[in-house]
C-alpha positions in Angstrom: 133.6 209.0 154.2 133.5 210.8 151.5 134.4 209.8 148.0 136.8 211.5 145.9 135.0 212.4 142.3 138.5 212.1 140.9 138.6 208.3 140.4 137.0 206.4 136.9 134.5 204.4 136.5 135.3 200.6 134.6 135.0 200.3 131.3 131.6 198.2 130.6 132.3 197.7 126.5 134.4 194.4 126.5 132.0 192.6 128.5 129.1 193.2 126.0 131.4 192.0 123.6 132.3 189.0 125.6 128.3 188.3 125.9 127.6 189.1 122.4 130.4 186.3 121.5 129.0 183.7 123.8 125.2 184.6 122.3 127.0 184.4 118.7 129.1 180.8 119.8 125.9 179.5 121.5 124.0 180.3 118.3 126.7 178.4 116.3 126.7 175.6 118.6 122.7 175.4 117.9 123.3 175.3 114.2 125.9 173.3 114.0 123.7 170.5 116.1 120.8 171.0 114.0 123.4 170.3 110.9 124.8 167.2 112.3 121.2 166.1 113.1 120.2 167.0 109.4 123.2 164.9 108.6 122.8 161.9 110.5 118.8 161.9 109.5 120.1 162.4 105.8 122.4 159.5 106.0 119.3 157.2 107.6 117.4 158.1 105.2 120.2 157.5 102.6 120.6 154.1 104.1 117.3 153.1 104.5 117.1 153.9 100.4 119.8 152.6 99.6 118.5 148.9 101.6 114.7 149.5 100.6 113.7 146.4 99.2 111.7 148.6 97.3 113.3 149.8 93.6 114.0 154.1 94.2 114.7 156.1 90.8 115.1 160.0 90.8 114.6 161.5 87.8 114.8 165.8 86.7 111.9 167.2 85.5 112.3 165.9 82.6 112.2 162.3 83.9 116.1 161.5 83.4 117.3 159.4 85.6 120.0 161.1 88.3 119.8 158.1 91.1 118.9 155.0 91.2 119.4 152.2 94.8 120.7 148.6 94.5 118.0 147.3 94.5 116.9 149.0 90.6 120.2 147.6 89.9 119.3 144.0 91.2 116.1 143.9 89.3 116.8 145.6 85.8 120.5 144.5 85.8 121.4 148.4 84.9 123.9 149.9 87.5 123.8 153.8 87.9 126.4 155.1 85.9 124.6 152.8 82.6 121.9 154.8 83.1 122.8 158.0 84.2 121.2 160.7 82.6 119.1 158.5 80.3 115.7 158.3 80.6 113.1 156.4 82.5 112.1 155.3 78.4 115.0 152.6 78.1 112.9 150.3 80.6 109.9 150.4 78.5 108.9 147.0 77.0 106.5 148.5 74.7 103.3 147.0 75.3 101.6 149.3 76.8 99.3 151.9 75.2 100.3 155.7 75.2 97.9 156.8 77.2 99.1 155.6 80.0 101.8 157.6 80.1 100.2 160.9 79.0 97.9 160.4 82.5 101.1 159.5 84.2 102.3 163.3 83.4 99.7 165.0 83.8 99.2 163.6 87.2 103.0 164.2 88.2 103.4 167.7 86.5 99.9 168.8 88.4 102.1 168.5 91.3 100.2 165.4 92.4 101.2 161.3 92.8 100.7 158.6 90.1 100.1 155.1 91.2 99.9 152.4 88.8 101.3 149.2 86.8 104.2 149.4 84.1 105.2 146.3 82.0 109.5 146.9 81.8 112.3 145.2 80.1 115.7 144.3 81.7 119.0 145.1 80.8 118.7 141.1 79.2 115.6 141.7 77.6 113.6 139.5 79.9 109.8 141.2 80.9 108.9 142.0 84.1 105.8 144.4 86.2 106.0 146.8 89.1 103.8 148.9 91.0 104.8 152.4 91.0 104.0 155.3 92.8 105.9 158.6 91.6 105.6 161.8 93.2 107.0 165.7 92.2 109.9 167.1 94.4 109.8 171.1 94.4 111.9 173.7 95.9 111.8 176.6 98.3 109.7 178.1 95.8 107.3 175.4 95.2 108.6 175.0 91.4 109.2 170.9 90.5 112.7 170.1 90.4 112.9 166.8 90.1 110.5 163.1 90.5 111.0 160.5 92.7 109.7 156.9 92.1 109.0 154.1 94.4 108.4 150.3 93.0 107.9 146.8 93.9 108.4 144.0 91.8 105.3 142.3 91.2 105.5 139.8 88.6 105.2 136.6 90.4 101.6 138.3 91.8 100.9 138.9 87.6 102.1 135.6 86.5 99.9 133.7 89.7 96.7 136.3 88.7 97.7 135.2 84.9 97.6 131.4 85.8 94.5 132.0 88.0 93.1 133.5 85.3 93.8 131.1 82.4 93.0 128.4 85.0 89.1 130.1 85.6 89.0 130.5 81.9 89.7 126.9 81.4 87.6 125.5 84.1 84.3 127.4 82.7 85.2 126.1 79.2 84.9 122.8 80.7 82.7 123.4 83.2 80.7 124.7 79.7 81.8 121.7 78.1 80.6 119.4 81.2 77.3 120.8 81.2 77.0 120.1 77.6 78.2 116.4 78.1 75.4 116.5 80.8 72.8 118.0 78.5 73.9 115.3 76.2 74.0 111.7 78.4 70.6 112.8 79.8 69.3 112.7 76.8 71.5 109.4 75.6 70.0 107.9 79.2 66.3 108.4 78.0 67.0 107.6 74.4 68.4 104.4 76.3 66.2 103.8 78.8 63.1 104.0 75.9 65.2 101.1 74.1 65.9 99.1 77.2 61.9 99.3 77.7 61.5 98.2 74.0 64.4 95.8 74.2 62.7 94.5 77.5 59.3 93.8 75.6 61.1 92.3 72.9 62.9 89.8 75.2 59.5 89.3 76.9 57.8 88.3 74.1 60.8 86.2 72.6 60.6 84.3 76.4 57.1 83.8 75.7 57.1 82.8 72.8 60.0 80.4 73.6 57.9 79.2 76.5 54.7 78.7 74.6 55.9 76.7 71.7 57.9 74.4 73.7 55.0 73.9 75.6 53.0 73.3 72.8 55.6 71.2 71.1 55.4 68.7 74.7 52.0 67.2 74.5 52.2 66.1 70.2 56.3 65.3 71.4 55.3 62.8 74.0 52.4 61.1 72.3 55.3 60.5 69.1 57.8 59.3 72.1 54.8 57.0 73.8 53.7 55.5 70.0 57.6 54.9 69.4 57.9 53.0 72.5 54.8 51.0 71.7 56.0 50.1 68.2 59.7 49.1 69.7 58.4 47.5 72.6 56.3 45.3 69.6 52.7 45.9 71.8 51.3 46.8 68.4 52.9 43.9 66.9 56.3 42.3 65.6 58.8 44.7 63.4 61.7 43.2 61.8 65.4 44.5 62.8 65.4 47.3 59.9 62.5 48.7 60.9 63.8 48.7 64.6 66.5 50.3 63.8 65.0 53.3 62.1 62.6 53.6 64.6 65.3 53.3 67.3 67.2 56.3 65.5 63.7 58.2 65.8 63.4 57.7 69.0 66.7 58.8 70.2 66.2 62.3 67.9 63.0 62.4 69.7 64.3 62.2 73.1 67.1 64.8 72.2 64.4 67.3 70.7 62.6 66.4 74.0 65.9 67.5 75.8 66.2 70.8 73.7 62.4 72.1 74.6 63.5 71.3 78.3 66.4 73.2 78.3 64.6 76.2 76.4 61.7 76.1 78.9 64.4 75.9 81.5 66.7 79.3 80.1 63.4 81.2 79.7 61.9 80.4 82.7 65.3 81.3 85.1 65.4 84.6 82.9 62.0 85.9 83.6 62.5 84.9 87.4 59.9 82.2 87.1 61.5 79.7 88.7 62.2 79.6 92.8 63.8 77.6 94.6 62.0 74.6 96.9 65.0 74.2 99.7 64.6 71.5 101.8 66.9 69.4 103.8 68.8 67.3 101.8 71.7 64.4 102.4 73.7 65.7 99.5 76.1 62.8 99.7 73.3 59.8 99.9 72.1 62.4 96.9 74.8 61.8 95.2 75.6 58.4 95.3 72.4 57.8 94.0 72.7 59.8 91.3 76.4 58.0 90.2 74.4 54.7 90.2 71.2 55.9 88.1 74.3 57.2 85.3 76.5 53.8 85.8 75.0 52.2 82.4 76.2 55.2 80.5 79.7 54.8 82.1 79.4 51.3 81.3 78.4 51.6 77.7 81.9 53.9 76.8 84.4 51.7 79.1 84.3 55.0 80.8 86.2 54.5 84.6 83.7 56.0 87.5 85.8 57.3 90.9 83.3 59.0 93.1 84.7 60.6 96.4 81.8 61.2 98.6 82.0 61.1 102.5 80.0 58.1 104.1 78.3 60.5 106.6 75.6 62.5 105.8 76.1 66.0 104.4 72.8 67.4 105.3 71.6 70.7 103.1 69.2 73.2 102.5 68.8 72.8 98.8 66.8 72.4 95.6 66.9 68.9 95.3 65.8 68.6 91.8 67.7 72.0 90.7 71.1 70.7 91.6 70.3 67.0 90.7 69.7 69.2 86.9 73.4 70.7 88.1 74.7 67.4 88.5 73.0 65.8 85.4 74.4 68.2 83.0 77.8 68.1 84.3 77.9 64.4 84.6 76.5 64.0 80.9 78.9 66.5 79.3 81.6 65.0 81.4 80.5 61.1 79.7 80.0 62.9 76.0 83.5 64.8 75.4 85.2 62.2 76.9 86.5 59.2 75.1 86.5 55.5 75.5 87.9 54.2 78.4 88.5 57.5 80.0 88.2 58.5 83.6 85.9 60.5 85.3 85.9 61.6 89.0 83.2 62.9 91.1 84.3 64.3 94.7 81.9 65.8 97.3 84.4 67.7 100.0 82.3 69.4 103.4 84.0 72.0 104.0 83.1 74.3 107.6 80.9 76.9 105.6 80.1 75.4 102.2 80.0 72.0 100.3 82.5 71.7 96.9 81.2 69.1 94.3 83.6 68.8 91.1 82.9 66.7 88.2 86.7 66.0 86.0 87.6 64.3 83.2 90.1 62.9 81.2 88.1 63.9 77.9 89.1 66.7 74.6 89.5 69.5 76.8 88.4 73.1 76.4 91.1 75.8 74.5 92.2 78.4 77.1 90.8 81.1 74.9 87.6 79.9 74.7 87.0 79.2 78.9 85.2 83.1 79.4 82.8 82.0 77.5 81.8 78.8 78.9 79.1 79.7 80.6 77.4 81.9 77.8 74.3 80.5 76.2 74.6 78.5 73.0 78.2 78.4 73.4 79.9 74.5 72.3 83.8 73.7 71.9 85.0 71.3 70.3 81.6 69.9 68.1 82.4 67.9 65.4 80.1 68.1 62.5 77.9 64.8 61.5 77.6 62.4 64.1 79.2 63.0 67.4 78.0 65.1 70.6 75.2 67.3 69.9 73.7 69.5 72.7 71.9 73.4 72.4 74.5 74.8 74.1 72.5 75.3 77.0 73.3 73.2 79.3 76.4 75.1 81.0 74.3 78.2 81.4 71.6 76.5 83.2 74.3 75.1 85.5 75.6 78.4 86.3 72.0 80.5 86.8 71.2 77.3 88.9 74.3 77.6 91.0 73.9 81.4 91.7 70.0 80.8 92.7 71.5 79.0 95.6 73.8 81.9 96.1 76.7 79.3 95.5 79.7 79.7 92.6 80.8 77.5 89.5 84.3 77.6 87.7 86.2 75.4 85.5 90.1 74.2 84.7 90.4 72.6 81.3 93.8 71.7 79.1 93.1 70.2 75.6 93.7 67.0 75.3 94.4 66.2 78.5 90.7 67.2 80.4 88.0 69.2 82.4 87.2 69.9 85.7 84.0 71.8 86.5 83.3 73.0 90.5 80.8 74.5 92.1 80.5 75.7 95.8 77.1 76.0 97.3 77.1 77.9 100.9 75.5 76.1 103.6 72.2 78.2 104.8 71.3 78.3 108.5 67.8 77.1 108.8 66.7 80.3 110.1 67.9 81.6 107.3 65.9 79.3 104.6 62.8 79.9 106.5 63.3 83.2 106.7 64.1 83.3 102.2 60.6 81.1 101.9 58.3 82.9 104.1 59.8 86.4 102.5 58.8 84.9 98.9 55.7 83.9 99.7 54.9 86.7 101.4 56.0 88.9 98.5 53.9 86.3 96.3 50.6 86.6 98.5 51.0 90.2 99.0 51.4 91.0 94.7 48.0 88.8 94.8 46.3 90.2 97.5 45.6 87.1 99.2 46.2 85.8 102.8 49.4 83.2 104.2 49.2 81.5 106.7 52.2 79.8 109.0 51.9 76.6 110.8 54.9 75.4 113.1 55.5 72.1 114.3 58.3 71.3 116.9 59.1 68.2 118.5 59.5 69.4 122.2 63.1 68.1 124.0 64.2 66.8 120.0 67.7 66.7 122.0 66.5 64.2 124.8 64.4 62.2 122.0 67.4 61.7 119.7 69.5 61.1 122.5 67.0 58.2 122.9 66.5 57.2 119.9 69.5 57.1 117.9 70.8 59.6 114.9 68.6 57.3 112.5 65.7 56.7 114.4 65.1 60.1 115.1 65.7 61.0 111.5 63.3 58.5 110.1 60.6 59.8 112.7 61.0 63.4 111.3 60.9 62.1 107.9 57.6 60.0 109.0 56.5 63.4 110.7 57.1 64.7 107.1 55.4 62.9 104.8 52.1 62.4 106.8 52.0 66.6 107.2 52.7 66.9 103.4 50.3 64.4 102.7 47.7 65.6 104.7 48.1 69.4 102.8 45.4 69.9 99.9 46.9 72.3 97.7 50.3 72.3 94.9 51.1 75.7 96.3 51.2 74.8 99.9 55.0 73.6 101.3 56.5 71.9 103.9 59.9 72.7 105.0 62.0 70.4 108.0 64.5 71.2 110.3 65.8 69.0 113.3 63.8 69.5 115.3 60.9 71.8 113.3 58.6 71.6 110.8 57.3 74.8 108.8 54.5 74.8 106.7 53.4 77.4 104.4 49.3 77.5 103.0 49.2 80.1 100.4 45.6 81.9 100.3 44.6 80.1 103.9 43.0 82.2 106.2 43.2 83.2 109.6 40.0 81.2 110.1 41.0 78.1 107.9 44.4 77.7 109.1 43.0 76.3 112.4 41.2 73.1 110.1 44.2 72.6 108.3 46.0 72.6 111.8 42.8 70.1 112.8 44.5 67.9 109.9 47.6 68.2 110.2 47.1 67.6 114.1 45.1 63.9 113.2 47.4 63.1 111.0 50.7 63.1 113.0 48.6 61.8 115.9 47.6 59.1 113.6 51.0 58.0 112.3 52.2 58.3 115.9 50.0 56.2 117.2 50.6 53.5 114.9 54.3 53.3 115.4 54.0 53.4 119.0 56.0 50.4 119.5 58.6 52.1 117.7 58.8 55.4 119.5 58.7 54.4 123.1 57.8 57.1 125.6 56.1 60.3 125.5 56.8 62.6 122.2 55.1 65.7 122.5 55.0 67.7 119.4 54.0 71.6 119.6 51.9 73.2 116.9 51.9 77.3 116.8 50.0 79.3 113.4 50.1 82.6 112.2 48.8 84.4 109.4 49.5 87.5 107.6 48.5 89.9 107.3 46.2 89.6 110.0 48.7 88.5 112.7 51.7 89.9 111.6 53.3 91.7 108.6 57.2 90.7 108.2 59.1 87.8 108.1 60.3 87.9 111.6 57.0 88.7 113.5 55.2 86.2 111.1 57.6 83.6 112.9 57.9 85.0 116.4 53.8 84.6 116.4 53.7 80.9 115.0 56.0 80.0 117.2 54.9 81.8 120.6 51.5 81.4 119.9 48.6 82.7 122.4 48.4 80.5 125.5 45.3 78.6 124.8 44.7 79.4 121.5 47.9 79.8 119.1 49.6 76.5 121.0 48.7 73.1 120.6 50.6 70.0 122.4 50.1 66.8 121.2 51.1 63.4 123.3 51.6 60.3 121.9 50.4 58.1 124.9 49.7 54.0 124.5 46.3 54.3 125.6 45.6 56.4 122.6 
């Protein structure tokens, strides 16, 4: 076919125009996307401003202020339109030194950041830091248009670093201080540590002293006591009742002047540690009895009522007999002086499980409440009347007391004027292992200081539960009582001791020898055998005593070895067994 050239062609322009359209609407589309994008990252960002917990201020270049966020608002107190246009200035406080805000623009107008501290008032004049960083906005152009700053409240980080501060300060000013108190009781503690060496020597030589002239005073003392008694007792021939009299008087000052040096010798010697204690085992209540009948005369002479409580079994003890029979005798005789004429006076003994009570009361003057701490102080007296009347050195209740606590026991006292005393002591009741054990330490402490040798000898009557079973409480007591005295008397030296249990004897020889322990064993050995054998009638059976010796340091160096080796022996050597047979 063929075409006809005749017929146009369709016009192409409006479709270009059509596709320049949809090029020009797509291109507005595009913007217009980007613009709400701008927009909704604009209002984040004007959210997350205006919610910063952060302060935001914008400033023009001239640093007044155009914008501020809530939270400038809630720390200075200023809203925006307050400060609108003012500038940054009216938050200044004023403390702080020029130059930090010359470097501040310098920094800021060089284009770069400023970090740093500044010290601000609020709207109600109350002070408070922030850490600010400002930085320069600029435009298109790169010319600064305005400054934005950033801040956080730090004032409770000042006021802690403050506090810290002051608090360091403080604690090297004492710490200063401290060492100068150091400095200073160092050199108080050798200033009094030279005068508690000098006091020390000084007390030393008073005790000596003491000791010495009341030793010195005994001998010329008794010979005047012994020439009294002589003259009184008319062996030099008759006196008349004058001269009795005056003599009597003599007598009685010399027997308190007697009493005096005693309790001076007594005080010095328990103060320099001189004296120790000689335990042994003691019926504290036969003791006692005793001791109420030896003072009945004095009762007797004051129409003084005696009650003494004291249990009729025996109250066996490991004591000082003659140290608490001084106990006893100062108590007693203080409890007789202070108090009057047909007063009453009570001594009670109570066994307790762990520890004995003895208490001496009165019915006598009494002691004030005020003065009862002192008591026990030396040279203390209550209630002394001046010419005739009780005399004493004040002594006495002292000695009672250092007495008491050498036996590890305790003393007190009750008193009421006018209506009495009561003095009690407690002494603890010591196992014997224990005794033995505080005896054989002191002398092995004493032997050691002297370089000289101890020796142990044991004696133990073998089944002592089976023999006093046998014999009876009392005849088994009066055989280890027998067993005693023939063992102490067969001993040659003052030093040497014999201590007795139940069932055991322990004897210590101070400087014996490994080699002359066994002959004093030899004697001992005889003489038990001896006083066996000649109350065989008595002692039926067979009693079969064991005798074990040790010595230190040769066999053994402490306490408990020292014993263990007495007691053990060495089969054949360290052991002896004696038998009391009737063909002996």
């Amino acid at each position: 076919m063929v075409k006809s050239k005749n017929k146009k062609e369709p016009d192409k322009k409006p479709i270009k125009r059509i596709e320049t359209l949809q090029k020009l609407v797509r291109k507005l589309e595009a913007a217009l996307s980007k613009k709400n994008k701008f927009n909704e990252e604009v209002y984040i960002l004007s959210r997350a401003v205006q919610h910063s917990p952060s302060t935001v201020v914008i400033t023009d270049k001239n640093g007044n202020l155009e914008y501020v966020n809530p939270k400038f608002t809630e720390l200075t107190g200023y809203a925006l339109k307050e400060v609108k246009g003012k500038n940054l200035r009216v938050l200044k406080a004023g403390d702080q030194p020029p130059e930090v805000y010359k470097e501040l623009w310098e920094v800021i107008i060089s284009g770069k950041e400023w970090r740093g501290e500044f010290h601000n008032k609020m709207k109600n004049g109350g002070l408070y830091w922030e850490m600010a960083s400002i930085s320069p906005i600029t435009n298109s152009k790169g010319e600064i248009t305005h400054f934005v700053e950033v801040a956080e409240d730090i004032t409770e980080r000042k006021n802690a670093m403050t506090a810290l501060k002051d608090a360091k300060d403080e604690l090297e000013v004492q710490a200063w201080g401290l060492k100068k108190a150091n400095e200073g009781i160092k050199l108080l503690y050798k200033e009094l540590e030279q005068k508690n060496k000098e006091l020390q020597k000084i007390d030393k030589l008073k005790s000596d002293f003491v000791s010495t002239v009341s030793h010195e005073l005994r001998t010329p003392l008794s010979i005047i006591k012994e020439g009294l008694a002589l003259t009184l007792d008319e062996v030099l021939g008759k006196i008349n009742e004058k001269q009795k009299n005056v003599l009597s008087m003599s007598k009685e000052n010399v027997d308190r002047l007697a009493r005096i040096i005693n309790d001076l010798l007594d005080i010095s010697k328990i103060e320099t540690g001189k004296i120790e204690l000689k335990r042994a085992l003691v019926d504290f209540a036969a003791m006692m009895r005793d001791m109420c009948i030896r003072w009945k005369s004095e009762f007797d002479k004051k129409g003084q009522e005696l009650k003494v409580l004291v249990p009729d079994e025996q109250v066996n003890m490991y004591i000082d007999a003659d140290k608490i029979a001084q106990v006893m005798n100062n108590l007693i005789s203080n409890a007789i002086k202070y108090t009057p004429e047909k007063g009453k006076i009570i001594i009670e003994l109570k066994d307790k499980k762990d520890e004995v009570e003895i208490s001496v009361s009165d019915t006598g003057v009494g002691i004030a409440k005020e003065d009862l701490p002192r008591v026990f102080n030396k040279f203390q007296q209550f209630n002394r009347a001046a010419g005739a009347g009780a005399k004493g050195t004040g002594l006495g209740l002292s000695i009672v007391k250092q007495l008491v606590e050498l036996h590890k026991g305790t003393v007190m006292v009750e008193s009421e004027v006018n209506k009495g005393s009561e003095f009690t002591f407690n002494l603890p009741k010591m196992e014997v292992e224990s005794v033995f054990r505080e005896y054989l330490n002191n002398k092995i402490k004493e032997t050691s200081e002297k370089n000289i040798p101890l020796s142990v000898v044991i004696i133990r009557i073998k089944d002592f539960d089976k023999l006093q079973k046998g014999l009876g409480c009392d005849k088994f007591h009066s055989l280890l009582k027998g067993i005693e005295k023939v063992v102490a008397g067969s001993l040659r030296r003052q030093a040497d001791t014999v201590l007795r249990d139940t069932g055991e004897l322990m004897v210590f020889l101070v400087d014996t020898s490994k080699e002359n322990v066994k002959v004093v064993r030899d004697r001992i050995e005889k003489a038990i055998n001896a006083y066996l054998s000649e109350n065989k009638k008595e002692w039926f059976g067979k009693i079969r005593v064991l005798l074990g010796n040790a010595t230190y340091p040769d066999d053994a160096i402490t306490d408990e070895a020292l014993l263990h080796k007495a007691r053990t022996g060495i089969p054949g050597k360290g052991k002896r067994e004696l038998k009391n047979k009737k063909s002996r």
